[in-house]
Backbone bond lengths (Angstrom), bond angles and torsions (degrees), N, CA, C in turn:
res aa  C-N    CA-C-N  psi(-1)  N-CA   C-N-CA  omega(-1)  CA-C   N-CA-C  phi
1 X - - - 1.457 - - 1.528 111.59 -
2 X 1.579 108.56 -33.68 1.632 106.86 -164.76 1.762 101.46 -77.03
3 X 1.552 120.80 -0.09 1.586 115.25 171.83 1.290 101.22 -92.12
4 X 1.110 129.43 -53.17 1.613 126.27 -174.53 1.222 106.98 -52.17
5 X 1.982 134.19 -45.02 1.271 125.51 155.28 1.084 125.32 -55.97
6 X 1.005 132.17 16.69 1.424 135.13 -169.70 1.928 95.72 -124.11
7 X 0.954 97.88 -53.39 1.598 94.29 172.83 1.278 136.39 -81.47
8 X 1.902 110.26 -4.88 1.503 140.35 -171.64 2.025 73.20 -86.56
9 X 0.956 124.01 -99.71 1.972 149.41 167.72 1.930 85.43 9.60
10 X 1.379 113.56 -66.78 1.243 116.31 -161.44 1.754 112.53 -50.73
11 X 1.651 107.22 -61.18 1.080 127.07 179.47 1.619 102.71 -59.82
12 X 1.234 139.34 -45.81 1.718 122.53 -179.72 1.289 104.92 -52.10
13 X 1.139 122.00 -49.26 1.710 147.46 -171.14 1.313 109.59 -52.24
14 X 1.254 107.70 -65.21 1.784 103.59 -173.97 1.395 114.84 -91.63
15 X 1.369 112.12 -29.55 1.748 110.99 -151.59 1.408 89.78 -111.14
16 X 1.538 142.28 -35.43 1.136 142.82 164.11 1.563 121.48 -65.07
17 X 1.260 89.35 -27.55 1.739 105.45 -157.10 1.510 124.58 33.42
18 X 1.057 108.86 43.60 1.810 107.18 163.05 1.279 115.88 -70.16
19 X 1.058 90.94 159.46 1.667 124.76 -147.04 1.566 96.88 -66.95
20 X 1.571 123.17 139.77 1.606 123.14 -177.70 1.419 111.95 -58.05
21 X 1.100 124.09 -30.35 1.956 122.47 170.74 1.385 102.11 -48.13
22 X 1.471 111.76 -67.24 1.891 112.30 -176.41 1.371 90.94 -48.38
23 X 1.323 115.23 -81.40 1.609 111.00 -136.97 1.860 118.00 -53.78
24 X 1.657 108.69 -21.12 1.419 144.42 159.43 2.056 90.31 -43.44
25 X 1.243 101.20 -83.74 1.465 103.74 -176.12 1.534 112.73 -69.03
26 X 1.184 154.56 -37.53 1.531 138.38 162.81 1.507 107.62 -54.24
27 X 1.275 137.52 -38.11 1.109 134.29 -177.63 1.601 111.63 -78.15
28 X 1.324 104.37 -28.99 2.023 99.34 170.03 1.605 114.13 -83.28
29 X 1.652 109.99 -28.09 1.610 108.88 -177.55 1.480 113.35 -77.78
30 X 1.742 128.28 -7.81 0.959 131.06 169.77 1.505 123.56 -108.59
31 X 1.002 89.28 -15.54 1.759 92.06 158.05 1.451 118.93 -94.76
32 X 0.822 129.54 -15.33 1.580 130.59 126.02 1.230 121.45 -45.15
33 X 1.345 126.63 -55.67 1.531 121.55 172.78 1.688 124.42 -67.00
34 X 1.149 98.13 -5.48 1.706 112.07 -179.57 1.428 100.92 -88.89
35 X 1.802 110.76 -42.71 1.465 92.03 -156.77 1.669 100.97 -97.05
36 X 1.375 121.12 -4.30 1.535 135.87 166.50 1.321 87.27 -45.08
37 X 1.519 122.28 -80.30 1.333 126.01 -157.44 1.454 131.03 -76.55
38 X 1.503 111.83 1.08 1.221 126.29 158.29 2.052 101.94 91.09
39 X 1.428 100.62 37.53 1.782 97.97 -159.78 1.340 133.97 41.28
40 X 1.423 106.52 56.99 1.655 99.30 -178.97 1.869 103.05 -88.33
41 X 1.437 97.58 177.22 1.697 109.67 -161.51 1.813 80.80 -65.13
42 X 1.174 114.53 154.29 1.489 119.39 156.99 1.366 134.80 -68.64
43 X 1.233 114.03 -10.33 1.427 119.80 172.36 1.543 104.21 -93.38
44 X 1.655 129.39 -20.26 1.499 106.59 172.33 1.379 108.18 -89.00
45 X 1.742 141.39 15.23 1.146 130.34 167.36 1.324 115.07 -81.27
46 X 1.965 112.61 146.13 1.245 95.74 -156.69 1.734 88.92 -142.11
47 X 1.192 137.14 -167.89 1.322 135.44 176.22 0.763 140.61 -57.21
48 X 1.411 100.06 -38.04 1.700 119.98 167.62 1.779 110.34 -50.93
49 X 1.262 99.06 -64.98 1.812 111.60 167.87 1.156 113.58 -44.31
50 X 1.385 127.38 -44.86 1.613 96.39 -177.60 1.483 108.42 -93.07
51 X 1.017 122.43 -9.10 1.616 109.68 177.43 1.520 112.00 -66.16
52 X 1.395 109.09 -44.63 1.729 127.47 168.24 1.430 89.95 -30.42
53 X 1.480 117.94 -85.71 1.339 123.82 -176.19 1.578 111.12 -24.88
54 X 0.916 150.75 -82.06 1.442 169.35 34.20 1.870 87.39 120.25
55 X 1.571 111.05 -74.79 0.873 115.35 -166.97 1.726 113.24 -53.40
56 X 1.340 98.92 -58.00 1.344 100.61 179.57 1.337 134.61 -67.17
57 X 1.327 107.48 15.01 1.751 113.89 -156.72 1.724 79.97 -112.00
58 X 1.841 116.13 -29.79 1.323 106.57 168.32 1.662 126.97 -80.55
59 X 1.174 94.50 -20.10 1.559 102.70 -171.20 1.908 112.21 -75.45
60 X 1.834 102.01 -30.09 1.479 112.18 164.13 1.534 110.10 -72.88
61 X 1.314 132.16 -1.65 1.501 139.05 -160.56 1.211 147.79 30.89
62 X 1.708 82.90 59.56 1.502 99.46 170.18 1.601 108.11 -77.46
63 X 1.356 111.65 144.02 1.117 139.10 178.38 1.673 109.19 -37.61
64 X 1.908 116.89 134.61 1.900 103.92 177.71 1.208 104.03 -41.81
65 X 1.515 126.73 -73.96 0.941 145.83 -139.28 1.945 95.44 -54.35
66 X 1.088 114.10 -55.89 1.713 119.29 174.98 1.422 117.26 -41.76
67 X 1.532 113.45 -45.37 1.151 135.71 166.10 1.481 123.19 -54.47
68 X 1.593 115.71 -40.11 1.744 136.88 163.20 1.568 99.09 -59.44
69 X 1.373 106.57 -53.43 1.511 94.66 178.84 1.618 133.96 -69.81
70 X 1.294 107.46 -30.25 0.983 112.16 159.15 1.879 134.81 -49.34
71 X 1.744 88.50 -37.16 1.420 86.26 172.58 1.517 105.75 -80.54
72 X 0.892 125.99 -46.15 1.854 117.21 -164.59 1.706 77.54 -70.65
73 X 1.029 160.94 -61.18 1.918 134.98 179.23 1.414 111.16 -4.97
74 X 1.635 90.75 -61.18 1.562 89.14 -168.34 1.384 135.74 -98.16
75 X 1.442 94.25 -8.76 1.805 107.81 151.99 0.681 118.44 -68.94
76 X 1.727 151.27 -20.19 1.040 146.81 169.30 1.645 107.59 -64.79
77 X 1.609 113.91 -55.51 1.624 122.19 -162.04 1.703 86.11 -59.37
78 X 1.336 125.48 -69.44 1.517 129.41 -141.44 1.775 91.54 -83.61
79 X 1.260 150.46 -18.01 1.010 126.05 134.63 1.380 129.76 -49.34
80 X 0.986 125.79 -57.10 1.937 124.18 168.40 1.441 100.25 -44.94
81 X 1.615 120.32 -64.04 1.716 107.61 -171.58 1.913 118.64 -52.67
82 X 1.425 96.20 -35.90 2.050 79.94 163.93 1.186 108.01 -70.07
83 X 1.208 146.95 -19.04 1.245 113.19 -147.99 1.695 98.17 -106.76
84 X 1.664 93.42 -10.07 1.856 97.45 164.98 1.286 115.72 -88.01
85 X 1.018 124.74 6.51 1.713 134.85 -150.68 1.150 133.84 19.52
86 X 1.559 100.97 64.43 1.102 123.32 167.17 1.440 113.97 -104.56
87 X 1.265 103.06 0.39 1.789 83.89 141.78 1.384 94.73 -169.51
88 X 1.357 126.13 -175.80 1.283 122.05 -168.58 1.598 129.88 -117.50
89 X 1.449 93.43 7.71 1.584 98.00 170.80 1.639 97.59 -136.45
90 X 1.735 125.38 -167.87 1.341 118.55 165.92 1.752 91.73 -157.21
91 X 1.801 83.65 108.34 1.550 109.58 179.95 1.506 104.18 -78.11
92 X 1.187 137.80 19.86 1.813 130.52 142.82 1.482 125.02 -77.90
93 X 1.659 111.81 -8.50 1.390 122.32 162.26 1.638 113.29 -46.18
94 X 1.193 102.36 -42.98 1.888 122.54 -168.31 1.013 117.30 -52.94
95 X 1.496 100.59 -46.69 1.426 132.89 -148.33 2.075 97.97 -77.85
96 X 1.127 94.07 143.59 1.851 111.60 175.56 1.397 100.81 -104.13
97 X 1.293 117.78 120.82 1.431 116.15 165.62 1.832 111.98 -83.68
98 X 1.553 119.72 133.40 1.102 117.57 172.79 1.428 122.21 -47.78
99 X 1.346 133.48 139.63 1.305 144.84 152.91 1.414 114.30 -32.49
100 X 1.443 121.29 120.80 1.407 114.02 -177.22 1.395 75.77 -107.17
101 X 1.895 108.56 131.85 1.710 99.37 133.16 1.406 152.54 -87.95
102 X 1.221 146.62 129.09 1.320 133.79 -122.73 1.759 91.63 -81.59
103 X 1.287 100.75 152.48 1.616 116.60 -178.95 1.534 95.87 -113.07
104 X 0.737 129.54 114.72 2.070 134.46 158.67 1.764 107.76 -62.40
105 X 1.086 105.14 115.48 1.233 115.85 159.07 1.723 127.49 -42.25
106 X 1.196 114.80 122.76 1.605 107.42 -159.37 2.156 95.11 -100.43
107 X 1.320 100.12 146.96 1.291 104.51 -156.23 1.352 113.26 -136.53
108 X 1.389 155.65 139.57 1.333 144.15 149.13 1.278 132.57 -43.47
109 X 1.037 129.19 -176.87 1.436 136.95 178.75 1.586 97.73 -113.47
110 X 1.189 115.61 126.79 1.152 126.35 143.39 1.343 143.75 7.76
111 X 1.588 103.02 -57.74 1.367 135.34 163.40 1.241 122.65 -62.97
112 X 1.230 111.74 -44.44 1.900 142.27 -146.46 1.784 82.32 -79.37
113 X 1.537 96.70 -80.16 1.651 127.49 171.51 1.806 112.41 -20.79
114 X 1.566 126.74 -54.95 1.085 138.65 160.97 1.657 117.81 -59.53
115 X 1.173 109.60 -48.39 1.408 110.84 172.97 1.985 105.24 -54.51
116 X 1.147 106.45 -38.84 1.841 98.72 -158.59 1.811 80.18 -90.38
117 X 1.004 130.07 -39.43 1.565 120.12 -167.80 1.723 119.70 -51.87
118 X 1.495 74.07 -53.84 1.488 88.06 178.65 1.767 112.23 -82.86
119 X 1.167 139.46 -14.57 1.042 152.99 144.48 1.976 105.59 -44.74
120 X 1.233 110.45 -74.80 1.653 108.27 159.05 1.446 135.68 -7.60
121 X 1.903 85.40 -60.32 1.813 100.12 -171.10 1.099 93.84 -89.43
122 X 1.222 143.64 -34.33 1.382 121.69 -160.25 1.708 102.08 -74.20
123 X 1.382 128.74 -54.34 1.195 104.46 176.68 1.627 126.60 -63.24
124 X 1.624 124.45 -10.57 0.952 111.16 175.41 1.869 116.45 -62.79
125 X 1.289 87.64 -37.87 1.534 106.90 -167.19 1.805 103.77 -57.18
126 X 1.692 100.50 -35.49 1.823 98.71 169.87 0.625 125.14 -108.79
127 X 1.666 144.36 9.77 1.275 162.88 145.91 1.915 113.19 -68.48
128 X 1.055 126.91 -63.81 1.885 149.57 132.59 1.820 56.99 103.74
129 X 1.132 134.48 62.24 1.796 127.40 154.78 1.726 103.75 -96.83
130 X 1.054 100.85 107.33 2.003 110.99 175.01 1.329 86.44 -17.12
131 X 1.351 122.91 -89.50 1.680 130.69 -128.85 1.564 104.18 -52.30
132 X 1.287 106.78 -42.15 1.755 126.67 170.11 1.048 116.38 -35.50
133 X 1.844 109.20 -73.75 1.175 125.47 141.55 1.598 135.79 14.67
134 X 1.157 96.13 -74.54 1.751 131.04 -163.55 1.174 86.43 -64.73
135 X 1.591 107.57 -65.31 1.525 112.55 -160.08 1.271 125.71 -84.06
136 X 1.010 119.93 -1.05 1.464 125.04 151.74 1.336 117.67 -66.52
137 X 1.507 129.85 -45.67 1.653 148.67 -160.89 1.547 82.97 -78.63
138 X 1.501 140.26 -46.84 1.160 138.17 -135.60 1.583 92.40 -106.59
139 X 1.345 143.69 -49.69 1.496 112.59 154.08 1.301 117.55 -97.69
140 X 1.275 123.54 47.48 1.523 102.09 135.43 1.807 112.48 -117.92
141 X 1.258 102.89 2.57 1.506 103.20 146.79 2.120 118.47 -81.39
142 X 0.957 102.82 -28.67 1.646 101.91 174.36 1.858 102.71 -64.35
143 X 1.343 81.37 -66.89 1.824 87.10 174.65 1.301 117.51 -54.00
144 X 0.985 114.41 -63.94 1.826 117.14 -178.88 1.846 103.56 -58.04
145 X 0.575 123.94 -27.43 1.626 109.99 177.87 1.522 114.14 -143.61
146 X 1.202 113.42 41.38 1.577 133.47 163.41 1.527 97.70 27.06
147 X 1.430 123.17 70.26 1.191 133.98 172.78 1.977 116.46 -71.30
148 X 0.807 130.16 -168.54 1.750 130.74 128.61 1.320 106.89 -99.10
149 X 1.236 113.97 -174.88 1.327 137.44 -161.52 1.938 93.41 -84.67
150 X 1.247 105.74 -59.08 1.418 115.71 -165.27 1.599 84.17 -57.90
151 X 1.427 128.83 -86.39 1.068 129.92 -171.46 1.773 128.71 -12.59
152 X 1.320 119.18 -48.03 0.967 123.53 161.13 1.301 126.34 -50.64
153 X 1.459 110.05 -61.99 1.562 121.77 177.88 1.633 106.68 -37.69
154 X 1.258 88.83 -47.02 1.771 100.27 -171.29 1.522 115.38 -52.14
155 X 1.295 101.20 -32.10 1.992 95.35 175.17 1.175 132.54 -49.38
156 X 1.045 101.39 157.79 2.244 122.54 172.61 0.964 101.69 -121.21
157 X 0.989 113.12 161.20 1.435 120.02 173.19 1.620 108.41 -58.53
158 X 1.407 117.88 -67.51 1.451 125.77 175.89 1.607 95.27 -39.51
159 X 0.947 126.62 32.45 1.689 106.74 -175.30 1.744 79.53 -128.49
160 X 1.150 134.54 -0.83 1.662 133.76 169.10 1.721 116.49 -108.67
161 X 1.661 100.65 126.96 1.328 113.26 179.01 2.030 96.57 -81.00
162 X 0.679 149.18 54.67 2.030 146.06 -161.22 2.005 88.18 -49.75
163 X 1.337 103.09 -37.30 1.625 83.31 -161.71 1.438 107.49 -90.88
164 X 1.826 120.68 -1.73 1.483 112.33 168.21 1.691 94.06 -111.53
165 X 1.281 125.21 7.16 1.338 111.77 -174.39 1.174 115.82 60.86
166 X 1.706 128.19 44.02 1.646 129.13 -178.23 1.421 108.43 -142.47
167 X 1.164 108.95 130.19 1.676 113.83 -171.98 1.896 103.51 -104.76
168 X 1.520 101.71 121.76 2.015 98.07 166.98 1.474 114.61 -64.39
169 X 1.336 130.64 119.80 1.634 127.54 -169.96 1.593 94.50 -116.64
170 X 1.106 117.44 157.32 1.899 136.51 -163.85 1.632 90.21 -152.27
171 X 1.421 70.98 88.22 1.790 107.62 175.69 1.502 115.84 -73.27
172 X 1.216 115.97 -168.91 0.995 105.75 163.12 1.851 137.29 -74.07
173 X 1.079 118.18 167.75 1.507 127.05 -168.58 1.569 100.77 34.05
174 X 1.403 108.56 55.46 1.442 133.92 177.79 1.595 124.11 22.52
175 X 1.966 97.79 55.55 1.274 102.99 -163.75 1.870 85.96 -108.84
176 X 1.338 105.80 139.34 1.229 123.21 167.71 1.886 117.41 -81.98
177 X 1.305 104.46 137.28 1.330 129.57 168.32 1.520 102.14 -138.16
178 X 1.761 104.23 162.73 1.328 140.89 168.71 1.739 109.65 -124.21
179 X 1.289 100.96 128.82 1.366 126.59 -171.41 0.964 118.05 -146.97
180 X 1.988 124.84 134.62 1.003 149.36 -167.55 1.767 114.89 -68.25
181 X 0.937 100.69 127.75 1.875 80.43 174.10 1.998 88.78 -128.58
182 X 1.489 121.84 163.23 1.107 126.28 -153.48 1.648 97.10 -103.35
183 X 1.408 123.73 -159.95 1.563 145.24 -177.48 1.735 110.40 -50.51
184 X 1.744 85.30 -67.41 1.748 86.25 -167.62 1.579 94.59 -84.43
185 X 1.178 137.45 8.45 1.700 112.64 154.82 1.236 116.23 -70.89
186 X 1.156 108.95 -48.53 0.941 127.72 -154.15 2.417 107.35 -74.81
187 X 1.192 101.01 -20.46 1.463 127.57 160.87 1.089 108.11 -77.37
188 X 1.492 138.25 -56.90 1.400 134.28 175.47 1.325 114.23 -61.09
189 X 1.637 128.47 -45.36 1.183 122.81 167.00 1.458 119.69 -43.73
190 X 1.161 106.16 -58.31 1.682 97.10 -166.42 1.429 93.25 -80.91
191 X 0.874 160.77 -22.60 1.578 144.03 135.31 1.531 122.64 -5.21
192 X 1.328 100.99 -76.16 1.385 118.89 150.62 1.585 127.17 -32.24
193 X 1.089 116.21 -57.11 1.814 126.79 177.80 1.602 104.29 -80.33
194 X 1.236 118.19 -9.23 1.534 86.45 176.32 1.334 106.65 -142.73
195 X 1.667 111.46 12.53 1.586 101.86 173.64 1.771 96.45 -122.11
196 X 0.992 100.30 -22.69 1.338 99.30 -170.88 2.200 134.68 -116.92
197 X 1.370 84.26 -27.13 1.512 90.24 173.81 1.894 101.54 -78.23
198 X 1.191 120.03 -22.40 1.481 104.97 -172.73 1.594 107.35 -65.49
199 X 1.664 103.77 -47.60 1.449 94.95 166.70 1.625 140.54 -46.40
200 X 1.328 104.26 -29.42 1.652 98.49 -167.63 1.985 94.15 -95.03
201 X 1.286 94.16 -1.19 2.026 95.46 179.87 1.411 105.09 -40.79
202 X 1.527 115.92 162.12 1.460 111.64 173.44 1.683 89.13 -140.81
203 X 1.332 120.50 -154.62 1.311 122.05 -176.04 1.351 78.41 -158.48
204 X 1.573 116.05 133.06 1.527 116.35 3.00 1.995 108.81 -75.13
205 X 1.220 88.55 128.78 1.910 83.51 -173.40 1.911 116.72 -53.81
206 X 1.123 115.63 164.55 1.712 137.72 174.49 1.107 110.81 -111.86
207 X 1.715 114.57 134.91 1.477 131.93 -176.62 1.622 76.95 -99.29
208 X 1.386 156.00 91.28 1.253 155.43 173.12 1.770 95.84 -150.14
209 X 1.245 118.92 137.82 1.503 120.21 -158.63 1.538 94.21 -89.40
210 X 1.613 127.37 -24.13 1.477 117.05 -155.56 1.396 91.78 -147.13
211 X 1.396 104.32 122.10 1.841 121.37 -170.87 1.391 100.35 -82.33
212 X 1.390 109.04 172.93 1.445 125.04 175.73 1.982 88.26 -110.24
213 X 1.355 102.43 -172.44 1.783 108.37 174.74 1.594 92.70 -78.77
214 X 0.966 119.05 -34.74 1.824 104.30 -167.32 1.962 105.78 -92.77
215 X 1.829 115.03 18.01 1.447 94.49 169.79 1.274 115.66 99.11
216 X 1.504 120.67 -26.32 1.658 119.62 175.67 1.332 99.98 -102.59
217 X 1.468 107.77 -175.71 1.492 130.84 -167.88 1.353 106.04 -57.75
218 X 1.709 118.78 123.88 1.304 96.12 169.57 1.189 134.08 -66.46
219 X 1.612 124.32 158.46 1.696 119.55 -175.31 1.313 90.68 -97.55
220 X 1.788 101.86 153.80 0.979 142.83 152.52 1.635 116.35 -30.44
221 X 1.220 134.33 -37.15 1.176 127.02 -170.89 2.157 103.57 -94.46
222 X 1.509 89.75 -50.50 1.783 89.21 177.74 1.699 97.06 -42.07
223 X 1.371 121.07 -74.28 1.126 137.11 -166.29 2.375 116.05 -23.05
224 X 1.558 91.85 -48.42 1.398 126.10 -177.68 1.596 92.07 -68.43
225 X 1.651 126.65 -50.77 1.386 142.07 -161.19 1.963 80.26 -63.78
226 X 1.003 116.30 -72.09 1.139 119.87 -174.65 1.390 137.61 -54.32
227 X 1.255 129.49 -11.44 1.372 160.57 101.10 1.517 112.52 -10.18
228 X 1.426 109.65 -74.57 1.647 105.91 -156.87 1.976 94.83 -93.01
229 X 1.209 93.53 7.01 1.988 79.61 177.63 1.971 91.51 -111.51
230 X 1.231 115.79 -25.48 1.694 105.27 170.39 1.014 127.99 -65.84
231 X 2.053 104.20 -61.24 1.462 110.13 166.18 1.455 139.13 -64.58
232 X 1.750 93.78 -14.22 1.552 95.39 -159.77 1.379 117.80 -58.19
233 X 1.452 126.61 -42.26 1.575 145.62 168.95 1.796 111.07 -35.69
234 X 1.139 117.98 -52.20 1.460 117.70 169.89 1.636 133.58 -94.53
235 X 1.582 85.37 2.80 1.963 103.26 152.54 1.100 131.27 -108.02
236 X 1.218 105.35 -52.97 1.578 122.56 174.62 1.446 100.17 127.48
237 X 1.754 113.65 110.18 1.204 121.33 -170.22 1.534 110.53 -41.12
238 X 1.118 119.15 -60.98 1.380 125.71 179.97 1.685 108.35 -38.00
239 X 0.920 114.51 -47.16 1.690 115.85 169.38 1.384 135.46 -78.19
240 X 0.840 99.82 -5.93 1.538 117.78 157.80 1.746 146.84 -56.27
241 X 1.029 97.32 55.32 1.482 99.17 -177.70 1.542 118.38 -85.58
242 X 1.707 96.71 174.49 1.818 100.62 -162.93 1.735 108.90 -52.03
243 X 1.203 115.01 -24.60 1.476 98.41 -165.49 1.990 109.04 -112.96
244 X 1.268 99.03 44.59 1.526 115.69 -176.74 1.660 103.39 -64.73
245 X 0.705 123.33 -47.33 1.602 131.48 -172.01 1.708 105.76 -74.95
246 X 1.355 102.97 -13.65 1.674 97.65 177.07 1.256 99.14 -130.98
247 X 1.086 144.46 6.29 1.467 132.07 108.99 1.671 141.61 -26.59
248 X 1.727 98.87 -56.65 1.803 111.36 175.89 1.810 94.91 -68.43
249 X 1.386 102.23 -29.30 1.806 97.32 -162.76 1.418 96.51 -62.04
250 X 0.878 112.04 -91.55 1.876 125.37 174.21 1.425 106.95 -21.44
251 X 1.250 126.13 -14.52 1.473 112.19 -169.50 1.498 90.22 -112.83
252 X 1.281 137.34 -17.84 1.691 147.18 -153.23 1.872 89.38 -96.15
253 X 1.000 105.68 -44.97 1.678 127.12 -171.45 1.453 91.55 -45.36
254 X 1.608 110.31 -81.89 1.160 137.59 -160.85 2.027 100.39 -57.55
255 X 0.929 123.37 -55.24 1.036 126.89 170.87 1.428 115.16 -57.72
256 X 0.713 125.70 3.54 1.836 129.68 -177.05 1.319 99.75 -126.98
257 X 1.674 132.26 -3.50 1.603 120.15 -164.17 0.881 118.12 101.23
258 X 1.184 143.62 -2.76 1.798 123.38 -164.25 2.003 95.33 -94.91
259 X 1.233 96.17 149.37 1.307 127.54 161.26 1.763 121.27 -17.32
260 X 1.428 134.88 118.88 1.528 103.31 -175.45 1.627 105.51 -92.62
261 X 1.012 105.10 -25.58 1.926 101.08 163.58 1.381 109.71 -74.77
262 X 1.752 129.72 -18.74 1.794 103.76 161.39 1.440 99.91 -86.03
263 X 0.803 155.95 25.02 1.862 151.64 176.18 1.646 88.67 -119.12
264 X 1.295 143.62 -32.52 1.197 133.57 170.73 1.569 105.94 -44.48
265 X 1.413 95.84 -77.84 1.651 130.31 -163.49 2.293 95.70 -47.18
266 X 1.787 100.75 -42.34 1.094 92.73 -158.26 2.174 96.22 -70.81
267 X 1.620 113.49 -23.62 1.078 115.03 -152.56 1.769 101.28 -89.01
268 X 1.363 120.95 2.21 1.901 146.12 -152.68 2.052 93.04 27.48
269 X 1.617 101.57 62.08 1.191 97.26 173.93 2.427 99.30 -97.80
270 X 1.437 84.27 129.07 1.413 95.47 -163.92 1.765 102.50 -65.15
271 X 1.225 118.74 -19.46 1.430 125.76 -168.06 1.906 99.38 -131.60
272 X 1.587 123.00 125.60 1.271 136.23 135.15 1.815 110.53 -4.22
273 X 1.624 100.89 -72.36 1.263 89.74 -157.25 1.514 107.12 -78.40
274 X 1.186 114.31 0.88 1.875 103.05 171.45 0.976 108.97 -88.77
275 X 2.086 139.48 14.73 1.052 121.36 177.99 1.770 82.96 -122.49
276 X 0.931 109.34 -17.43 1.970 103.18 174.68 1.605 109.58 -68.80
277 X 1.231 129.45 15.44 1.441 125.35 169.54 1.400 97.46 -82.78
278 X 1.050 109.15 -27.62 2.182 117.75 -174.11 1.253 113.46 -50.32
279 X 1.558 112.05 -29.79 0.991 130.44 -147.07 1.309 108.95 -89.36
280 X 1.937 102.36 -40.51 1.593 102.36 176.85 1.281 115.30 -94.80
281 X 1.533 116.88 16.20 1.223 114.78 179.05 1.302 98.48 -96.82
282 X 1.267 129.85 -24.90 1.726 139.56 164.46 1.556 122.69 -58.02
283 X 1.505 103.73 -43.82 1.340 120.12 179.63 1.709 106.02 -72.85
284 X 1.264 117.98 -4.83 1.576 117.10 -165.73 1.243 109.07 -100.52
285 X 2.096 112.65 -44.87 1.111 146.18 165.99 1.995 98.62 -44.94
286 X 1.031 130.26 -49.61 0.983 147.40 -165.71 1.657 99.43 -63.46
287 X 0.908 96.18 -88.55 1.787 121.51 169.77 1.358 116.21 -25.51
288 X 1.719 110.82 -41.01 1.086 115.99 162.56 1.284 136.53 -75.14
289 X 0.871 115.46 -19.37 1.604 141.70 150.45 0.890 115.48 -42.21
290 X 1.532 108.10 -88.98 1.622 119.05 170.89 1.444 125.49 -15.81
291 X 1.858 113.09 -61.12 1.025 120.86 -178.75 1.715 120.14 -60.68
292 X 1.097 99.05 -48.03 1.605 104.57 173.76 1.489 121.76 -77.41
293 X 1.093 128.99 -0.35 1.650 133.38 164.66 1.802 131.21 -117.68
294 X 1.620 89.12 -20.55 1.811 102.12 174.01 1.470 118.81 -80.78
295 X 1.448 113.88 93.25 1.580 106.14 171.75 1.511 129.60 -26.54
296 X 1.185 127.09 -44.03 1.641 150.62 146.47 1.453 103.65 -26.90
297 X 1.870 119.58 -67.55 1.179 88.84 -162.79 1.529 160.63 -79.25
């Protein structure tokens, strides 16, 4: 089994090209499922076996949602193995995926968000310290153009329009979009590019838009570090995850009017209904309102 996962891992990777988070998690939920089952051939695993799997991954308490993933893991592998014929039926048909209940994305206010942004730039602007710098340019590009976390990191410079204010992003399953980012990103950026990225340069230099302290591309995790220690205060650290700033964005959008198929297009969400969760996180925001200001309610 552990070669066919090995060649199931290859094919998402290159020929699918999904994104390194998935292929990170299909490659840990099946190597788990290999060593659950002690490596048997893949054609004698059968329904019974993976539910076992399944079961016990809840009964140790891993999270539904871990458990959801786990099953599409292995719908993915044992769909690819029929269709290589390596085996001749695909026992994840059987299989019930657990009920996820939906979690709402937790978000700032508007206000809150402007207060720390502009709080940001202003000391960068009297401080002129790179790292400051950086991190100012780096969420108000998250914010200003409802990036992910990875996405950002991922820039070059050539990846910024400065004179239409539009950045090229390499989304996921390495599909390209163009996206707007507003005034003060677009102020913090070149802030960033000309007072501060020359300093942290190293040689041999990086076409990468946002440095680390040592000069290369920033990572994904500093980047997130920087996220949950800015935003965390007007969310609640604990709630704070990497893509907080494109959460409030998408929800700031929607609350101001914009379009939910242009907040799709702007967010490269591949499906409607993964950008209609925005919606009830707006409708809640609302409600909450209501209740606390309507004499009536």
């Amino acid at each position: 089994m552990s070669a066919a996962v090995q060649l199931y891992i290859e094919q998402v990777e290159r020929v699918r090209r999904l994104s390194a988070a998935t292929v990170r998690a299909y490659r840990s939920d099946l190597a788990d499922l290999t060593t659950f089952l002690g490596d048997p051939e893949i054609a004698q695993i059968d329904v019974e076996d993976l539910r076992e799997w399944l079961w016990s991954a809840a009964q140790n308490g891993i999270a539904r949602a871990s458990v959801s993933r786990r099953t599409a893991s292995a719908r993915g592998l044992f769909g690819w193995a029929l269709g290589e014929s390596l085996r001749p039926d695909d026992p994840t048909l059987r299989l019930v995926t657990p009920t996820r209940g939906r979690t709402l994305p937790t978000v700032a206010t508007s206000t809150s968000l402007d207060d720390v942004l502009n709080g940001l730039r202003a000391a960068a602007d009297e401080s002129g310290d790179p790292i400051v710098l950086r991190d100012a340019a780096l969420l108000e590009v998250l914010y200003g153009a409802a990036l992910r976390v990875s996405e950002a990191c991922g820039l070059d410079l050539e990846s910024l329009d400065r004179s239409a204010s539009t950045v090229r992003v390499l989304g996921k399953g390495g599909k390209e979009r163009v996206v707007p980012f507003g005034a003060p990103a677009a102020k913090a950026v070149d802030a960033w590019i000309v007072r501060g990225r020359p300093t942290l340069m190293t040689d041999p230099p990086t076409t990468a838009l946002f440095l680390g302290a040592r000069g290369g591309r920033l990572g994904v995790r500093t980047a997130y570090e920087v996220v949950r220690r800015t935003v965390g205060p007007v969310v609640g650290a604990d709630a704070v995850g990497p893509h907080a700033l494109r959460h409030s964005a998408a929800t700031h959008l929607l609350d101001g009017g914009a379009d939910l198929r242009a907040v799709q297009e702007l967010l490269g969400h591949a499906s409607l209904g993964t950008t209609q969760i925005y919606t009830h996180v707006s409708t809640e925001r609302l409600t909450a309102a209501y209740r606390l200001a309507h004499p009536r309610a």
